[in-house]
N, C-alpha and C positions, 0 to 999 in steps of 0.2 A: 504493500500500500504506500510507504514512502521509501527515499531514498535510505541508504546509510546516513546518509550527512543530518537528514534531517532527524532521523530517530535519536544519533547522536547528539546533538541540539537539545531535540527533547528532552531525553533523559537529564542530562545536564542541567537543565534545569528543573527537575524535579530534586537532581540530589543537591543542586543548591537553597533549594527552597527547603530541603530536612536540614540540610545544615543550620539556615538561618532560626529553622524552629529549635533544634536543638543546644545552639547556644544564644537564646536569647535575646535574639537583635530586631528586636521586635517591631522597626522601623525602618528597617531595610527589608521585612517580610511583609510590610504591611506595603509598599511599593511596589510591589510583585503583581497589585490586582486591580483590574480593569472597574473601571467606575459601576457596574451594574455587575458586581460579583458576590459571590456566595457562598458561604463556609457551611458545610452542613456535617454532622453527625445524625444519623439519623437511630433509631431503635430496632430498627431492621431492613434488609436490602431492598423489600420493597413497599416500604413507609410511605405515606402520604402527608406531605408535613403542612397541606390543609385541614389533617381531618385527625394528626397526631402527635404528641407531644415529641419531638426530637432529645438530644442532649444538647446538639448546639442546631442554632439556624437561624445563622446569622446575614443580614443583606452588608450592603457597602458601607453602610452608615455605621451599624453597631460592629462591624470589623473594627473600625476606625474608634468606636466608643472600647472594646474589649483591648486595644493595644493602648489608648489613651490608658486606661487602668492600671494596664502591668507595668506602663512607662513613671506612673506617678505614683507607684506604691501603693495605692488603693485596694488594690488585688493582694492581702495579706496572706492567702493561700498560696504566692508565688513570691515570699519575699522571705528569702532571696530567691532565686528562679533554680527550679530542680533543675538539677543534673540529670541530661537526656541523652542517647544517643540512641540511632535508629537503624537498621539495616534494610536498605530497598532491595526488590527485587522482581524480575518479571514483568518488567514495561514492555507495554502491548499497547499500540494505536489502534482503536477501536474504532474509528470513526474519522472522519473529514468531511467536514461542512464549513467551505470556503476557506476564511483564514481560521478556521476554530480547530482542535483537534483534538479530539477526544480519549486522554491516556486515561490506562489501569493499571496501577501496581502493585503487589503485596511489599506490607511491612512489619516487621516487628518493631519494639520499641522498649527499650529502659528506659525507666525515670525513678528516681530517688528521691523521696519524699523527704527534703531534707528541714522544711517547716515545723514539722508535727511527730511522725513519726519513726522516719528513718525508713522506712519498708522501702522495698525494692518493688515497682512494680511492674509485670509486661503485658507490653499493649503490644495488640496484633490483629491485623484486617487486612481490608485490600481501600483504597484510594484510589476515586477518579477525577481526573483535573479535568479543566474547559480549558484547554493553553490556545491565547489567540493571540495571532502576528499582529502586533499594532507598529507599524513604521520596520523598524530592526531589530527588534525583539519582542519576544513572547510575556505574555502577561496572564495571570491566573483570572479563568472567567467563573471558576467554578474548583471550588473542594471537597467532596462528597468520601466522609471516611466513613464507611461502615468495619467495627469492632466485631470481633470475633463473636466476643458478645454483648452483640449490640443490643441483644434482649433482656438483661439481666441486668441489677442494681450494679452501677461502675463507683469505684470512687470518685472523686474530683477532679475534672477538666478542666478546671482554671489556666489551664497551660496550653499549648499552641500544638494538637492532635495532628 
């Protein structure tokens, strides 16, 4: 469906965008997304997030309110911001629709509650982005993580899934 070059591209930008989640730069991840973008966690792969409560589902605006948070402290669940790392894997272009391009990838995930608890915890799903060319590079039109288990009581998301 696409070149090398471009799947390369792609990816790339997906493992920079776990990067930037995973240490915290929460202003240089929040630049990554197109004005009509959308962070979603949903409770199951195939959730209807007009008729269901989500874990996150967020538009442009509360992205922008949810990093405004972590930036000013406000987010005491994340202060100081867990130690994350995450391991992608299996990026698959699922779709193209003009400039938009529709990836899936599996991930695991460490995080270290190091606020509260101390616990170690791992998160694991798959993620779909909306990456769309705007000018010379790619921009997140869309973040769709569905959790392993994404039906069950999770702990606290307050951090960048």
């Amino acid at each position: 469906m696409v070149s090398d070059e471009v799947l390369r591209e792609l990816s790339d930008f997906i493992h920079h965008e776990a990067r930037l989640c995973d240490e915290s730069r929460y202003a240089e991840w929040e630049a990554l997304w197109t004005d009509d973008g959308h962070y979603w966690v949903p409770r199951a792969a195939d959730h209807d997030p007009e008729k269901q409560v989500s874990h996150i589902n967020d538009n442009r605006r509360r992205i922008h309110t949810r990093i405004h948070q972590l930036l000013t402290g406000t987010r005491h669940s994340q202060v100081p911001p867990s130690p994350m790392r995450r391991v992608i894997s299996g990026i698959v272009v699922e779709d193209i629709e003009g400039d938009d391009y529709l990836v899936g990838a599996n991930f695991m995930l460490l995080e270290l509650a190091v606020q509260s608890t101390h616990d170690l915890h791992l998160w694991g799903g798959r993620t779909t982005y909306r990456l769309r060319r705007e000018g010379n590079r790619l921009l997140m039109a869309l973040k769709k993580v569905v959790l392993v288990n994404a039906d069950e009581p999770v702990p606290n998301l307050s951090f960048l899934i």
